[in-house]
C-alpha positions in Angstrom: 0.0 0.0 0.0 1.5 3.3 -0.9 2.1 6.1 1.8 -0.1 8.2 0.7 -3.3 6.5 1.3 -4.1 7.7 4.4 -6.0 5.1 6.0 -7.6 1.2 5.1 -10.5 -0.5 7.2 -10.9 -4.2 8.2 -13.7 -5.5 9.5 -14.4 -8.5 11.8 -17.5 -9.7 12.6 -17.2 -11.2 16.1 -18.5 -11.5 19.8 -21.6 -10.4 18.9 -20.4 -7.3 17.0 -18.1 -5.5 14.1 -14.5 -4.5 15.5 -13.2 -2.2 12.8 -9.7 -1.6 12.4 -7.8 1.1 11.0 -4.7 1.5 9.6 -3.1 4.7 8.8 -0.2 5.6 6.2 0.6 2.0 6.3 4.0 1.3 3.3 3.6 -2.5 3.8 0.6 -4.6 2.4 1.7 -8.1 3.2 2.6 -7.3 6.7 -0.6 -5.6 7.3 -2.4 -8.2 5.9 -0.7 -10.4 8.3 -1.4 -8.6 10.9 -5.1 -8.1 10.4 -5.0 -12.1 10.3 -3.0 -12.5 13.6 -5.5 -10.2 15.2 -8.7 -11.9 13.8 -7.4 -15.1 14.8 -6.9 -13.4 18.4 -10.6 -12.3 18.5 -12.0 -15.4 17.3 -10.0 -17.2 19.9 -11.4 -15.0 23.0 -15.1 -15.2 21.8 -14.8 -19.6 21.8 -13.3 -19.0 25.0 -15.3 -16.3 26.8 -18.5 -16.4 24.9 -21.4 -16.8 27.8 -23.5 -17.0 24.8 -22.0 -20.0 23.7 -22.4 -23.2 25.8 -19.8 -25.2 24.9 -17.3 -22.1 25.9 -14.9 -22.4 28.8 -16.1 -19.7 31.2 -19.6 -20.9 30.1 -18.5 -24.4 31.7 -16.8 -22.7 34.6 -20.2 -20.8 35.5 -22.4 -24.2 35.2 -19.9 -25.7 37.6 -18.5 -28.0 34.9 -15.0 -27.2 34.9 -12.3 -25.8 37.4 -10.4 -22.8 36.8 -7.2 -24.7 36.4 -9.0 -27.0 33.9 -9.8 -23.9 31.7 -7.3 -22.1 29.2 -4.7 -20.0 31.1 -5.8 -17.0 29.8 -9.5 -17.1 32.1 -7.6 -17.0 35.1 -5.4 -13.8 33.9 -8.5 -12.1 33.0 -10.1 -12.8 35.8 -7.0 -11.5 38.0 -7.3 -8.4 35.8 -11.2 -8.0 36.8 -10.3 -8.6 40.4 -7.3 -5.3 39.8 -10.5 -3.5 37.7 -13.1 -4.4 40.8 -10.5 -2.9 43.6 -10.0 0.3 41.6 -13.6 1.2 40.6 -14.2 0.4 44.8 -16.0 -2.8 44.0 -18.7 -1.1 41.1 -17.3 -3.1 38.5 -17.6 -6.8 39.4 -18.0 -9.7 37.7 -18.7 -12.1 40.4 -22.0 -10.6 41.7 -23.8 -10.4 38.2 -26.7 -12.9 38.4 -25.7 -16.7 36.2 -22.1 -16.6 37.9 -19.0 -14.7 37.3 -19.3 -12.9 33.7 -16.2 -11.5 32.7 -17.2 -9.7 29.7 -17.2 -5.9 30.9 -13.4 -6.3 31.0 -13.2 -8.8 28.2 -14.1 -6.5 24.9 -11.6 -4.1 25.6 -9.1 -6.5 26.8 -9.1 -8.0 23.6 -8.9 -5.0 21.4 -6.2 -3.7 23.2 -4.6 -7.4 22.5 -5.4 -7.0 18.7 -4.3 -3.6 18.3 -0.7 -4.8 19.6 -0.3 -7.0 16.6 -0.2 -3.6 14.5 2.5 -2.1 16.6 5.1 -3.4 14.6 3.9 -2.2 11.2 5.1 1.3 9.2 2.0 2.9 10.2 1.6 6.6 11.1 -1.3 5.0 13.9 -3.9 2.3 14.3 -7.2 2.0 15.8 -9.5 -1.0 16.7 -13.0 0.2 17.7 -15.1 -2.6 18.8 -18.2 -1.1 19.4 -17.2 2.0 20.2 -14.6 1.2 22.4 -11.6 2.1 21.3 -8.2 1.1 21.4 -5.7 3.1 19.2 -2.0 4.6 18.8 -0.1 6.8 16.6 -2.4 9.4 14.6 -3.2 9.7 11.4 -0.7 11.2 10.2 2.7 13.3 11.2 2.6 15.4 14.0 -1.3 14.7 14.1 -3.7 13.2 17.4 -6.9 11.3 16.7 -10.0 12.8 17.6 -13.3 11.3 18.0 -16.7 12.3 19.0 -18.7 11.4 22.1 -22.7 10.7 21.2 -25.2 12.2 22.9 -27.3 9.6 24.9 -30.3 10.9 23.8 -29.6 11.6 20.1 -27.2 9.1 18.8 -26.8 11.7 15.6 -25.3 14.1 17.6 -22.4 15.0 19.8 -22.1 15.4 23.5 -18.3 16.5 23.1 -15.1 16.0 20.9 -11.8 14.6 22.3 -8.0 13.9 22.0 -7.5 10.0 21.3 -4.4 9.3 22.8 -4.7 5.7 23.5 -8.1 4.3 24.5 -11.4 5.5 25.6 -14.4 3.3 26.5 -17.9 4.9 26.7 -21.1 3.3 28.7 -24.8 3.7 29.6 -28.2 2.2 28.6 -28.8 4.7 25.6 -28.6 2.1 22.8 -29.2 -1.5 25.0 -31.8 -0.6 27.6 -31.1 -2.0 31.3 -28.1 -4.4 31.4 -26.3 -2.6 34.2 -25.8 -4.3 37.3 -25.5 -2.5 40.1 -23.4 -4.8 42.7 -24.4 -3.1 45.7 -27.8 -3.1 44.9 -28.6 -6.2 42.8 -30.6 -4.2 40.1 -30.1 -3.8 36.5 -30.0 0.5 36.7 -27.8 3.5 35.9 -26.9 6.4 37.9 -25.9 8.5 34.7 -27.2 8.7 31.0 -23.3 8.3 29.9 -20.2 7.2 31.2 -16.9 7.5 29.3 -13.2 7.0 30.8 -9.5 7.7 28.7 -6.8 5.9 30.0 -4.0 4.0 28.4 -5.3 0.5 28.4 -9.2 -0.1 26.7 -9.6 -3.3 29.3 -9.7 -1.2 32.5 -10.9 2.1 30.6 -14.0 -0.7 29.9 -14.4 -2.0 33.0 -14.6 1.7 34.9 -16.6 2.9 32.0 -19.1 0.3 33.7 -18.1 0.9 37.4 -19.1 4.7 36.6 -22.1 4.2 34.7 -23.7 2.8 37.8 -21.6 4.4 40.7 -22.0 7.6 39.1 -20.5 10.5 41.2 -18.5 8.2 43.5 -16.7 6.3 40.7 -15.5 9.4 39.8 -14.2 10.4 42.7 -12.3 7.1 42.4 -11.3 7.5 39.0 -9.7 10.7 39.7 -7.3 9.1 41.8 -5.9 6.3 39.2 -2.8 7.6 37.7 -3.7 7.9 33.8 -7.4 7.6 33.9 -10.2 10.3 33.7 -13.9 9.9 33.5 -16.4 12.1 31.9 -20.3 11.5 33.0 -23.6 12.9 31.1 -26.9 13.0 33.1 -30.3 12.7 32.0 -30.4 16.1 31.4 -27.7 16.5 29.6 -25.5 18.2 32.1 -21.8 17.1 31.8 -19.0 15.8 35.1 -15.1 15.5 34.2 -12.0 14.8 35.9 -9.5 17.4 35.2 -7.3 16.1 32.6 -10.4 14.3 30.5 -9.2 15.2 27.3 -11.8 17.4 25.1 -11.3 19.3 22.4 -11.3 22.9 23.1 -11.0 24.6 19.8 
């Protein structure tokens, strides 16, 4: 691919969605194209082995009792010490093991494996990459020289407009019940509700920017409080009526 095409999309349909990638100012075609198949095989692999859709998956095993932890791939038990890091942060908002059905990993999973799948670009003569799965997204570089991805924030109660613009510097996550009704599990209280309209974090790594992106949606307030303490994290919140919360450094776009 010449370096002047400023930017080529792959999409994969998988875990119940489309992650898109982008590449940007990429010189190499046969490496990206080996990369794009080294991160598709990586996605592929995480949904057979986190699925809770599927029944024949390992953590769907492990929740019906089936199966050990030890008798499951490795890589359960090192997301699952990941969600136990994500649950201390966010104060114990974010966890998996109070969610009705058995431990459900799958807030921290998504962005976990997007950050995995953007690594397999890092190697590449790219001016930056992105992996949005879902909107969460994982990303590096920019689109060109000198230059910062920016990407919009949707309102949660017009999805064809924009609550705010921001700097992309690695990963930003985004939750709330806008777009998939109740599914919010509040761990304290055992009931599927929000405490904001919105909840977005930025932070360097999309599996714990997920995973408080959660915590907040349904801690609100508090979990922001929280947030504002983890070195390289900040949180943004939208209420019902629109009004906006940020940490200090949550990176908008002022201009």
């Amino acid at each position: 691919m010449s370096d002047v095409d400023p930017s080529t999309r792959h999409l994969i349909e998988v875990m119940g969605t489309v992650i898109t990638i982008d590449l940007f100012r990429c010189t190499d075609a046969g490496a990206a194209a080996a990369a794009i198949r080294r991160a598709s095989e990586l996605l592929h692999d995480v949904d057979r082995v986190f699925s809770t859709y599927k029944d024949s998956s390992p953590i769907s095993r492990l929740r019906r009792g089936e199966v050990t932890l030890g008798e499951t791939p490795p890589q359960v038990a090192d997301v699952l010490d990941l969600c136990q890091q994500a649950k201390t942060l966010s104060g114990g908002w974010f966890d998996p093991w109070a969610l009705p059905g058995g431990i459900d990993p799958t807030g921290y999973v998504k962005g976990w494996a997007a950050q995995r799948a953007l690594d397999q670009f890092r190697d590449l003569d790219v001016s930056g990459a992105i992996v949005n799965a879902a909107g969460d997204i994982a990303s590096f570089g920019g689109p060109g020289p000198d230059a910062v991805f920016r990407t919009g924030i949707v309102r949660p109660d017009d999805s064809q407009r924009l609550s705010a613009v921001v700097e992309l510097r690695a990963c930003l996550a985004t939750s709330g019940e806008a777009q998939r009704g109740a599914h919010l599990y509040n761990p304290f209280t055992h009931e599927f509700t929000g405490a904001v309209a919105s909840a977005s974090v930025a932070g360097p790594d999309l599996g714990v920017c997920d995973a408080l992106a959660t915590a907040l949606s349904v801690g609100g307030h508090d979990v922001m409080v929280l947030i504002d303490k983890v070195e390289g994290y900040e949180a943004m919140t939208i209420d019902a009526d629109g009004s906006m919360r940020a940490t200090p450094g949550f990176p908008f776009v002022r201009d």
